[in-house]
N, C-alpha and C positions, 0 to 999 in steps of 0.2 A: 615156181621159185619166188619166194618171197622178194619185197621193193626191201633193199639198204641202203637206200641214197642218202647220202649227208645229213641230218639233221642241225641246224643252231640252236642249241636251246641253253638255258643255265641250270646247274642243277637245282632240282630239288630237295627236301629233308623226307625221309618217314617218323623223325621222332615226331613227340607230341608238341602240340602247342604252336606250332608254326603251320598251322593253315592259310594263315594272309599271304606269306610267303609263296606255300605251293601254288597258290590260286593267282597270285602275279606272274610268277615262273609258267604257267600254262599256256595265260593270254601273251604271256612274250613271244615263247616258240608259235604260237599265232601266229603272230605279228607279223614275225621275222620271215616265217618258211611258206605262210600260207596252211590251205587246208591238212590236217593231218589228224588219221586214226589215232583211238585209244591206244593201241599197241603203238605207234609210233612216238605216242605223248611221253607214254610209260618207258620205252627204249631210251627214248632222248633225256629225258629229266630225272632217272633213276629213282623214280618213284613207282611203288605199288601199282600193279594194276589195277587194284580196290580204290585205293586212294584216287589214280587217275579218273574212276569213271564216279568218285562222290562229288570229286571237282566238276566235274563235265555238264551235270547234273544239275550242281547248282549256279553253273553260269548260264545254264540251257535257261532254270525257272526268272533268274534274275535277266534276261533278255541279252546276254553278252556274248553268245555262244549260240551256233546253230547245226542242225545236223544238214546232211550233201545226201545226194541220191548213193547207196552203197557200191563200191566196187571192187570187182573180182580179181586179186592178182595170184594169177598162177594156180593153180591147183585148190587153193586152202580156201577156206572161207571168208564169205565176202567181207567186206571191211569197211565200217560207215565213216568218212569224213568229218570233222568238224572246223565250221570255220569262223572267225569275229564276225559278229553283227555290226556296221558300221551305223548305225542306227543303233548302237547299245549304248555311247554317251558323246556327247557333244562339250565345246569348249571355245571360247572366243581368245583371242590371240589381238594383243596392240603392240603397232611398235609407237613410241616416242621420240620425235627424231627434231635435231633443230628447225625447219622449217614447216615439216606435215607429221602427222599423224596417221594412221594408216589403223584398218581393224579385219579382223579374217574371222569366221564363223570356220571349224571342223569337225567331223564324225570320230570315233573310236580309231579308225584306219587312217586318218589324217588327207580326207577328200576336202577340200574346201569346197564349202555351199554358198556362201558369201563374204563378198571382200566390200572394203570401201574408206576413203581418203578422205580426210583434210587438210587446208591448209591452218595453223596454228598462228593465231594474234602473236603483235608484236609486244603484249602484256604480260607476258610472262605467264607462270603456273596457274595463278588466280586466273586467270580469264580462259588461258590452254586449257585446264580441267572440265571447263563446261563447253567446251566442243568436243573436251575426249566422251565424255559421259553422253553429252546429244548423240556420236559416231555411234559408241558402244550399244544405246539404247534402239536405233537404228537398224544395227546389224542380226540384235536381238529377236527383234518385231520381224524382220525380214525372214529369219530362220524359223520361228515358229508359224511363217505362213509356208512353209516348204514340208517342215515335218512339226507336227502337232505337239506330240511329247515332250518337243526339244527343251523346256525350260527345265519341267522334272527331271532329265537326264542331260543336265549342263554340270559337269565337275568344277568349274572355274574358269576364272582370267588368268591369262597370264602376260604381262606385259616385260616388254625390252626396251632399255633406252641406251645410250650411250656411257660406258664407266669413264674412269673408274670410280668406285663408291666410297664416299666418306677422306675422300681427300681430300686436304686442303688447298683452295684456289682462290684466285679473284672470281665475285663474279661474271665480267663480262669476259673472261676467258672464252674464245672461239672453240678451242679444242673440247674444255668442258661446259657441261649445262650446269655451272653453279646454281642459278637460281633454282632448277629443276630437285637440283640435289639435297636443298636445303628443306623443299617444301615438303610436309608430311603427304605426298604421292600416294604410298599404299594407304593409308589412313581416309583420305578422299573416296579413293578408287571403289575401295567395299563399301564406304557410305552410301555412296550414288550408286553402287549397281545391286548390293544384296548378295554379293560372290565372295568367293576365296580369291584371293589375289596375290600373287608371288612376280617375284623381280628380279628380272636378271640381266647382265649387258647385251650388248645386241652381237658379239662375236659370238656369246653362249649359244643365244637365240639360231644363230644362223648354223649353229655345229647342232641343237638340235632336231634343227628342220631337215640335215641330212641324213642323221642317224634316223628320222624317220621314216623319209621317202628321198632321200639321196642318193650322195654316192658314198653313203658312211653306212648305207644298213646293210645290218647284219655284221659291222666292224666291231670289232672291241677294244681297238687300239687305232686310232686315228686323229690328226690333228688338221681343222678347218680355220687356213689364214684370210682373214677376214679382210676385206678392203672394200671402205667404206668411208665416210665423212673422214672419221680414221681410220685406224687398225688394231686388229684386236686376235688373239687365236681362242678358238674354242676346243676344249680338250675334251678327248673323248678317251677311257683311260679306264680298264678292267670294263670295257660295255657300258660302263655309263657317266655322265658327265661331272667334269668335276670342277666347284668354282672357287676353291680356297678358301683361308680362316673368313676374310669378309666378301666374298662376291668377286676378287676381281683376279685369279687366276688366270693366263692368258693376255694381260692389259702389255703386248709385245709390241705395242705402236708407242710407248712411253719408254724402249726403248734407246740407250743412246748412242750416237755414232761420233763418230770423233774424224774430223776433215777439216783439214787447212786452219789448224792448230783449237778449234774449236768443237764444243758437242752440239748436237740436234737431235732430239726423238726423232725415231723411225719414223711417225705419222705424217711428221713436217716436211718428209722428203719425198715418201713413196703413195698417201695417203688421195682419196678422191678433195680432199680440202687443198691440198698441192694443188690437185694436179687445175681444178678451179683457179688460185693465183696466177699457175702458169699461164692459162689461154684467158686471166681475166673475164671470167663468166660469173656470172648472179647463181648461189647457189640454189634461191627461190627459186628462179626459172622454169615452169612446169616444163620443156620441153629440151630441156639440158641432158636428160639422160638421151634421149633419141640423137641429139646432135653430135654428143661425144663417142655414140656408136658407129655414126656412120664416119666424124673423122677419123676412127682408128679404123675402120673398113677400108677407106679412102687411104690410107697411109699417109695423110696429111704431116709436113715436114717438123709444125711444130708439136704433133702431137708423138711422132716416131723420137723425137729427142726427148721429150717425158719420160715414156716408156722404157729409151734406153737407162738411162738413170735410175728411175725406180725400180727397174727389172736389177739391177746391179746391189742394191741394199734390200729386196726380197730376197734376191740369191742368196746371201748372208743372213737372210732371215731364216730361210729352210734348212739351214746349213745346223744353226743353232737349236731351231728345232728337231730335227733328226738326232741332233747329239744330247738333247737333254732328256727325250721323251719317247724315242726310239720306236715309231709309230708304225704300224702297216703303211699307211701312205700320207702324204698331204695333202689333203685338198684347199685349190684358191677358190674361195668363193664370196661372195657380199652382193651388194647395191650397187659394182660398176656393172655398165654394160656387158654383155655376151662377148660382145666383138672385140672389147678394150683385155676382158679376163682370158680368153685365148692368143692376142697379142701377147700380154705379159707372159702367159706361156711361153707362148717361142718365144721372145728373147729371154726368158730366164735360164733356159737352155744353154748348154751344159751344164747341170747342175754339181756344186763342189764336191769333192771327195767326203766321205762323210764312211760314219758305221752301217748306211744304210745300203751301203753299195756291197750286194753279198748274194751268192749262189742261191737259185731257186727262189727267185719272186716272182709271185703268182699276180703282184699290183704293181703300176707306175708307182716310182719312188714321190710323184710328182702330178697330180689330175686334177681336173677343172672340175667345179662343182656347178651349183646354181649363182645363176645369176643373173639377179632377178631382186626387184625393189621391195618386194612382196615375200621374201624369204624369211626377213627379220620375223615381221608379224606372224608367220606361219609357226617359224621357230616357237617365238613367244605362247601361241596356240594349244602346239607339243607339249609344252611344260606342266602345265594342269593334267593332262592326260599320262604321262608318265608319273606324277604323281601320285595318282590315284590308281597306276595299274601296273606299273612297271615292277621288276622286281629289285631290291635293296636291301642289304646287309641288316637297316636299321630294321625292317620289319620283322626279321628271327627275333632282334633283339625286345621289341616292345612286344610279342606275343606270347616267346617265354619266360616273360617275368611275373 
């Protein structure tokens, strides 16, 4: 008997002229499912068996694609596996954050091979740029002593910083990085490194670090509430991410609340920058994220009245989201602790009535993602790599014309 196990894949085209297309839609069902035969590429993608194995073929000679020892299912003939070369392209990931810097080296399959941190002068962009460029070049040098090739097959940077983009603010605004904002950043970034360099917020960042190895893959409809410095949703919407006319899609922590006759953005209330005012701690601190995991471990009394509160305006947060975006699930994920992100779970618990509350779901309306400091940059990572392999509307369009 033949294997019919589920396949995810997106489709494919047979007309002509979109081969970019079919050859991303291949490496996706990759991605996503793991090893899979020509006949299962072909079944899944609705493309050609011809077409399936010219693609196969040519990711086989371009090092992106590898064949599996063949196996026998059921009576028919045997059937050769193909699976990503994680060693077919590499990518460096930065996050930009008010106090450090952080940088991630990944593979095609989004393994990290090297991570690493700074912290960021009190100089602003002019001086922060030549410690990001020192980190990056670092990270660099360190990955090509692990795998040789890795420069030849580096697709890009991709970096995350804090939005939102191109609004007007004061400088020293806490919530934003004006100075950050203002300075030609990508223009820098490919000076000093020789890369393609793309920018996105760090809610993006952190929705696509799960759509690649989280708890969004293989979703096509999900939204990642982000908690962090602030708050941010990264939207995951038809499989793949989406940031609005200018970048800032999701900026759900510049939301406003209305209490005891005045308004507040979401971030000011429910936000890790809060929740810092609250227990008066040094956001510098290298050692604030370990402290704030164990007081929420510990149930500590001032940190259980944070969490009440905040837990009560993310409730209303997901509430909104479920009603605008109607997602398979939400996931809470960012830069707080483990132990603080499953807190805020249980008390956000019960979650309100909503369209999402409906017969036959197969997801929590409601699930904890990563969380983890190190998620941003990874995201960041992902972005070049989905560029360069993912598949997209726009690429039928530039191929058939």
């Amino acid at each position: 008997m033949n294997d019919v196990r589920p396949i995810r894949a997106k489709s494919g085209t047979n007309h002509e002229g979109t081969s970019a297309h079919n050859r991303r839609v291949m490496i996706d069902a990759l991605r996503i499912n793991g090893a899979l035969s020509r006949a299962d590429l072909a079944r899944a993608t609705r493309l050609t068996k011809q077409t399936v194995s010219n693609i196969i073929e040519e990711l086989e000679r371009d090092g992106l694609v590898s064949s599996q020892e063949a196996v026998r299912k059921g009576r028919g003939q045997p059937s050769t596996p193909y699976r990503l070369v994680p060693e077919g392209a590499f990518a460096i990931g930065l996050q930009i954050d008010r106090h450090v810097t952080r940088a991630v080296a990944v593979d095609l399959v989004g393994n990290v091979l090297v991570r690493d941190e700074a912290g960021l002068p009190a100089g602003g962009p002019s001086e922060g740029t030549k410690v990001i460029l020192d980190l990056v070049a670092g990270v660099r040098a360190e990955l090509a002593g692990i795998v040789q090739q890795s420069e030849k097959r580096l697709v890009g940077l991709g970096a995350a910083m804090p939005g939102p983009f191109g609004v007007a603010g004061s400088g020293d605004d806490p919530w934003m990085m004006g100075a950050w904002q203002k300075f030609p950043l990508l223009e820098t970034l490919t000076a000093g490194t020789g890369l393609d360099v793309g920018l996105q917020n760090d809610a993006a960042a952190a929705a696509t670090a799960e759509r690649m190895v989280g708890a969004a893959h293989g979703l096509d409809h999900a939204v990642c509430l982000f908690v962090g410095y602030g708050i941010g949703a990264g939207l995951i919407l038809n499989g793949e991410l989406y940031r609005g006319s200018n970048g800032n899609a999701g900026e759900i922590g510049m939301a406003l609340l209305f209490a005891d006759g005045k308004s507040t953005p979401l971030e000011h209330r429910a936000s890790l920058a809060s929740l810092y005012q609250h227990l008066s701690a040094d956001p510098a601190d290298p050692d604030l994220h370990a402290r704030i995991d164990g007081l929420a471990l510990r149930g500590d009394p001032s940190m259980e009245a944070w969490i009440e509160a905040a837990a009560a305006d993310l409730r209303w947060s997901i509430h909104l989201i479920e009603t605008i975006f109607d997602p398979q699930t939400v996931i809470l994920c960012g830069s707080a602790p483990e132990g603080l992100v499953n807190r805020l779970i249980v008390a956000i618990g019960p979650l309100l009535p909503s369209i999402a509350e409906r017969r036959g779901r197969t997801l929590p309306r409601l699930q904890p993602g990563m969380a983890d400091p190190w998620s941003v940059a990874l995201g960041a990572a992902a972005g070049p790599i989905s560029r360069a392999f993912d598949p997209h509307f726009a690429a039928i369009l530039k191929d058939s014309r």
